[in-house]
matplotlib code that plots the C-alpha trace (Angstrom):
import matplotlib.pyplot as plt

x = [-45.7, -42.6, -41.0, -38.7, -35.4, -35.2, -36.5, -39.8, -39.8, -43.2, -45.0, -43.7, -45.9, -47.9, -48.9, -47.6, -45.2, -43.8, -42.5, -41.3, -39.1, -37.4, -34.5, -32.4, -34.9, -37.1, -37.3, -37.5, -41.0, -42.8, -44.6, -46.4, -47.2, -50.7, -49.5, -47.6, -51.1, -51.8, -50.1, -48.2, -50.0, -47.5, -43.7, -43.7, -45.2, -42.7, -39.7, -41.4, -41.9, -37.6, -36.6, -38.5, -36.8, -40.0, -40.6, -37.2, -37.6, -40.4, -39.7, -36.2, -37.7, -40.5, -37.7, -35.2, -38.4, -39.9, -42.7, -45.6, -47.2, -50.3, -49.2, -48.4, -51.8, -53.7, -51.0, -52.6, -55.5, -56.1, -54.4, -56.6, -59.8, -58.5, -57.5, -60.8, -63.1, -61.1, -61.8, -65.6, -65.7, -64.1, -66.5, -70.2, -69.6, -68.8, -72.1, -71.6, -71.7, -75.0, -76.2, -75.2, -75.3, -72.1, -70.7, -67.4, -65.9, -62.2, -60.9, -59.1, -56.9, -59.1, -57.1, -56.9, -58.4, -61.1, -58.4, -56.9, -60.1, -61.1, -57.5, -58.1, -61.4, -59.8, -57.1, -60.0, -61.4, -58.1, -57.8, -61.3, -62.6, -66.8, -68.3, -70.0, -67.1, -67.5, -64.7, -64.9, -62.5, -60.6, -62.3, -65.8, -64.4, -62.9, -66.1, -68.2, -66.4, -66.4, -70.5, -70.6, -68.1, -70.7, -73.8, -71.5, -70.0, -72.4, -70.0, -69.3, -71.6, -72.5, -75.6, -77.2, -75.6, -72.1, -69.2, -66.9, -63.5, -61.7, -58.0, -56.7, -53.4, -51.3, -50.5, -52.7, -56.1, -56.1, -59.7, -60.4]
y = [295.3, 297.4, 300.5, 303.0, 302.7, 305.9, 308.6, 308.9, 305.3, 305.7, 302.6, 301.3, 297.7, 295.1, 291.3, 289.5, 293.0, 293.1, 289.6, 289.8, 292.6, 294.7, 297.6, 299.1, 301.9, 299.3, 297.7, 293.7, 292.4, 293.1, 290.0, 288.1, 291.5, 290.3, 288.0, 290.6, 291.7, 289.6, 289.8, 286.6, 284.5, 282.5, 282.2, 279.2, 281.5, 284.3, 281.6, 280.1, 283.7, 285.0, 281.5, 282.4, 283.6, 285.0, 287.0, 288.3, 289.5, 291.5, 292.6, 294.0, 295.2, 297.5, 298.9, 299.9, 301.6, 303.3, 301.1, 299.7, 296.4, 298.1, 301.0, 298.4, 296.6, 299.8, 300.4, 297.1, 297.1, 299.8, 298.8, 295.8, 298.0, 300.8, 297.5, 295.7, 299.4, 299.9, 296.6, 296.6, 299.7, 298.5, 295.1, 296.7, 301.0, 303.7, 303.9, 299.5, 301.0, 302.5, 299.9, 297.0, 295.7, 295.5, 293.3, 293.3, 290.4, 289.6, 286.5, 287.1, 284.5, 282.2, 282.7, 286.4, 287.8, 290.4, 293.8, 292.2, 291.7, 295.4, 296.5, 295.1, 297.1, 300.1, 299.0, 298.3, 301.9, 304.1, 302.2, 303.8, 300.2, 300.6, 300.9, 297.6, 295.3, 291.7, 290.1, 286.3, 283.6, 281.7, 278.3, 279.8, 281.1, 278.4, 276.3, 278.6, 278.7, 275.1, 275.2, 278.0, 276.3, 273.0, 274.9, 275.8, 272.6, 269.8, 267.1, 267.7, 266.1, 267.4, 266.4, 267.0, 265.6, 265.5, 266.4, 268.8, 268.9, 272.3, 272.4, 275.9, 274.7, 278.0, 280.1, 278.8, 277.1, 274.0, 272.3, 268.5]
z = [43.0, 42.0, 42.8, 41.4, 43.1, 43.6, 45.9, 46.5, 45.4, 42.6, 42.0, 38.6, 37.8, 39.5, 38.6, 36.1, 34.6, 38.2, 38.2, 34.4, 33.1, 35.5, 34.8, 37.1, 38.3, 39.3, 42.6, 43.3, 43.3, 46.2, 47.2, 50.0, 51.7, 52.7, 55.2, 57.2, 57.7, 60.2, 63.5, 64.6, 67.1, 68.9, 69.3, 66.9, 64.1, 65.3, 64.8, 61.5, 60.2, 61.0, 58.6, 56.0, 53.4, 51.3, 54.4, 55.3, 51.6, 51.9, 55.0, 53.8, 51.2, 52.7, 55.2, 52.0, 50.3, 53.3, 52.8, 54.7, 54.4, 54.7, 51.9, 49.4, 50.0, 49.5, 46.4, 45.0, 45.8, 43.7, 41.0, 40.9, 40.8, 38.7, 36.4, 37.1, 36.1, 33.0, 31.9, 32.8, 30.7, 27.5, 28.0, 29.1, 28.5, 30.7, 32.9, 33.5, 37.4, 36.8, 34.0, 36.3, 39.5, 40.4, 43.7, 44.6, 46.5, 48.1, 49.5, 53.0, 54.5, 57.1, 60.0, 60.0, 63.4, 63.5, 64.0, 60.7, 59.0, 60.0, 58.9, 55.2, 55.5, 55.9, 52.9, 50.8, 51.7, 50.9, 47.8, 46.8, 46.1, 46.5, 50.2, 50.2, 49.2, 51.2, 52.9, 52.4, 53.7, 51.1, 52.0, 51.6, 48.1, 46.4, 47.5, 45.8, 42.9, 42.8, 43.1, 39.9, 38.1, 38.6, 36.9, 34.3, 33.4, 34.1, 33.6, 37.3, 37.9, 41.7, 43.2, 46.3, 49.3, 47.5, 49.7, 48.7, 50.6, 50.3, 51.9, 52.9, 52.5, 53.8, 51.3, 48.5, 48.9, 46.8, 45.9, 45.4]

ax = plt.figure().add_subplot(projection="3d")
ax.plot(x, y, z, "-o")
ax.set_aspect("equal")
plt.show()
């Protein structure tokens, strides 16, 4: 996410145009925001968390924009959907809401606690993101997509009693 550097600090792009082209009225990328979501647990996070430099970013930056982490979750959040609608539309028509039956699904880190789980809720609410969306942890995700991705391409070749390691490695899930 970006910024106008400016006052009142309008959004200006997210994904891949916020990490591309920027001018001068735009602000540095906002990133990593979702992980100031959750609280830290213990005084070795706390003292992981001040070294990081991808944090001190972000947290710098929401200070300098009079931003929230929480604000610029919502802020993409809905750009995602708004993004996600628009291109349902072009694909299936206008009524695809009505036509289809549409689920809505986000991944949420596995360690968050239940007050951060309810927070993103909440996000996923003021973004104007359908009532019913389900909260699933990475780990569950990238195993299920493994599990679609072996109906569609047989040469998988998963059968029954298989075992499927999935590494929540941090900040990225990685699947072998």
């Amino acid at each position: 996410m970006t910024y106008k550097t400016t006052e009142p600090h309008d959004f200006v792009s997210w994904g891949f145009e916020a990490t591309g082209r920027r001018n001068r009225e735009e602000s540095e990328p906002f990133t990593l925001f979702i992980l100031l979501l959750q609280p830290l647990a213990t005084s070795s996070e706390t003292a992981a968390a001040a070294s990081s430099p991808e944090l001190n970013t972000i947290t710098r930056l929401l200070e300098s924009y009079g931003k929230t982490a929480e604000g610029v979750m919502t802020d993409y959040l809905r750009k995602i959907w708004n993004h996600t609608r628009q291109q349902l539309r072009q694909i299936l028509g206008d009524s695809f809401m009505i036509d289809y039956s549409v689920r809505v699904v986000l991944a949420i880190p596995a360690l968050w606690t239940p007050s951060s789980i309810r927070l993103a809720r909440t996000l996923v609410h003021r973004a104007g993101l359908p009532e019913d969306v389900e909260l699933v942890k990475e780990p569950e995700a990238a195993a299920v997509a493994v599990l679609r991705e072996s109906t569609i391409r047989p040469n998988l070749n998963l059968n029954v009693g298989d075992v499927i390691t999935i590494c929540d490695a941090g900040r990225m899930t990685c699947v072998s």
